[in-house]
N, C-alpha and C positions, 0 to 999 in steps of 0.2 A: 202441758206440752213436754213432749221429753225428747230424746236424741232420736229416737227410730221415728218418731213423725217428721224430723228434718230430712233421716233419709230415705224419708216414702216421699216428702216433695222434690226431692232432690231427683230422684229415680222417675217422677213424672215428668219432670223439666226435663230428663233428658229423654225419655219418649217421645214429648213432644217436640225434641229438638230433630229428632231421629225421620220424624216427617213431616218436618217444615213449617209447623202449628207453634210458631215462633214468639208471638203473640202468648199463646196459653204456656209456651216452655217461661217466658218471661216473668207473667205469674207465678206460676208453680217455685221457680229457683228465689224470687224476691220472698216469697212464702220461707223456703230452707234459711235466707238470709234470717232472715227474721228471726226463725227459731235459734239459729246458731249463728249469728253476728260475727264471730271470731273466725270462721272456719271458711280459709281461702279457695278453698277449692268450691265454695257454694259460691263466693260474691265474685269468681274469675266466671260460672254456667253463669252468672246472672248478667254481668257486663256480657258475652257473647249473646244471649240472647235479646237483651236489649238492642243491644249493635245491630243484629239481625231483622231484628223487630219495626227499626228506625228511632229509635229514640236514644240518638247522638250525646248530646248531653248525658245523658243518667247512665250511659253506659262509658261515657268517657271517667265521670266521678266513679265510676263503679271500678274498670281496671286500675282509676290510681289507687283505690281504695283495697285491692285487690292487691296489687306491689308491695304496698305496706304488712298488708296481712301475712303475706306469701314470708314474706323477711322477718316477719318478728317469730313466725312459727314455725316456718322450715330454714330457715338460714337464709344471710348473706348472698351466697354463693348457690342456694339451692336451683337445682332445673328448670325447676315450675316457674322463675322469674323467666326465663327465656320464652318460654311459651304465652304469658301476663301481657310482657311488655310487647310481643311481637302481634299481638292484636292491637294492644294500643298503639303501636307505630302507624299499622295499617291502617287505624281508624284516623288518626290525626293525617296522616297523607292523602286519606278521600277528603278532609275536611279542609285543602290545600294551604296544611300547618307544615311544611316540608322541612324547615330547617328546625323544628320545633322536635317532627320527629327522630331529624337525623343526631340532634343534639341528646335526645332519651336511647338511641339505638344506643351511640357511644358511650354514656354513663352506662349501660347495663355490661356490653360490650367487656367495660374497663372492672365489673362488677362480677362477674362469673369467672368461678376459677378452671380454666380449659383442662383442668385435669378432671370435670364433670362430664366431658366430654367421652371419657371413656367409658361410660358408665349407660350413657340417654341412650332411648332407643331414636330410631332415624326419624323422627317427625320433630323431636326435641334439637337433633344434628343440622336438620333440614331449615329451623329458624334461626338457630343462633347463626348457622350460614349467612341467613338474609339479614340477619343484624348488623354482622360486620362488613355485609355488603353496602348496608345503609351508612355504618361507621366510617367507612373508607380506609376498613382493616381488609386488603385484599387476598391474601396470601392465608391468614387463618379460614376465611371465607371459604376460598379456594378447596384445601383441607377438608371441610367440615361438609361443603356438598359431596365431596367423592367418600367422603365415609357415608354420609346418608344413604348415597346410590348404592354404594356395596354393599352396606348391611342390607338396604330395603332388599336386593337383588337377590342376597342368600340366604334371607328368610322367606319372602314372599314371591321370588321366578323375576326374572328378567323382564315380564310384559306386564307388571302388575303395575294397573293404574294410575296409583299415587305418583311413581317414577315421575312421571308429566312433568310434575309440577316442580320435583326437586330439580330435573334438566332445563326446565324453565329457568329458574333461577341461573343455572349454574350457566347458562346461555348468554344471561343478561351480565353476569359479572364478567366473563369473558372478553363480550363486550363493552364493558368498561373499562376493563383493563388493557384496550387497544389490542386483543387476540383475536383478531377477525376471523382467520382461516381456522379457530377453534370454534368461536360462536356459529359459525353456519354447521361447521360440523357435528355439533349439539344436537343442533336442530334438524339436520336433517335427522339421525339417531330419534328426534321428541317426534317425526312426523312418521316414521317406519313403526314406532310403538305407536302412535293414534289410529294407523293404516290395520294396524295387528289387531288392536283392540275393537275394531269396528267389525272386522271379519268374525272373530271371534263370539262378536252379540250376533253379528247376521248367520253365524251357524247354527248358534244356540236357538236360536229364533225358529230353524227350523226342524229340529226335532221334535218330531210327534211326539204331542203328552201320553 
């Protein structure tokens, strides 16, 4: 076996991940594990697809195993911890671990140096957001959604999809933070992009092939 068969498995896994065959992606990335045991970015496809798959356990031992790997080969302070740990947050929160994950958000939280920040693209901006909104770091939080929102907005348009989910977030911190008359205003903004984005498929929809 040699490196390019880890990432012909690796490149299946995410095929398979790509349409929903979550199951065979789970396969395919425990395969790249396999071959390449050390390489974090195979054993973070493999805990998500596990996750996805249902098999809580193996994929809880997989993103811890994953944080380790992530730190001893990319750094401390590297990105890819933010993106590790914020699945593992979200998995330990369905598995109703809340204080388990709020206490992992805040070690990463205190773990990442925010001058990384300048660097992530918005989906990396987007978690460490929701990390420190787990952390009850409000104010860096804060910060890190409206950088997510602005870069997603001036790379990708105003109405582009993912937006949702980072206004989501930034909706709910709001609301956390006692901004009421900010949190509705979020949302209205998250529901005029749902309203846009619907029109949009039903135009598309009807243009003759």
């Amino acid at each position: 076996m040699t490196e390019t068969d880890s990432r012909v498995a690796y490149r299946t896994g995410r095929q398979a991940m790509a349409t929903g065959s979550y199951s065979a992606a789970r396969s395919a990335f425990r395969w790249a594990v396999g071959l390449d045991p050390r390489n974090p970015i195979y054993t973070h496809a493999a805990a998500m697809a596990a996750d996805r798959a249902g098999w809580r356990d193996e994929a809880e031992e997989l993103y811890r195993r994953a944080l380790t790997d992530t730190a001893a080969a990319l750094g401390e302070s590297h990105p890819h911890l933010v993106t590790v740990a914020h699945g593992l947050v979200e998995l330990l929160e369905r598995r109703g671990r809340i204080e388990e994950a709020r206490a992992l958000a805040t070690e990463i939280v205190a773990r990442i140096d925010p001058a990384m920040a300048e660097t992530a693209n918005s989906r990396v901006l987007e978690r460490f957001a929701a990390l420190c909104r787990r952390a009850d770091a409000p104010a860096p939080a804060l910060a890190l959604y409206r950088r997510a929102i602005g870069l997603r907005c001036r790379l990708h348009g105003n109405w582009n999809p993912m937006i949702s989910g980072y206004l989501a977030g930034l909706a709910r911190l709001h609301q956390q933070m006692g901004h009421y008359a900010r949190a509705r205003a979020v949302r209205r903004r998250l529901a005029r992009l749902a309203g846009t984005h619907d029109r949009l498929v039903d135009s598309a929809a009807t243009v003759p092939a």
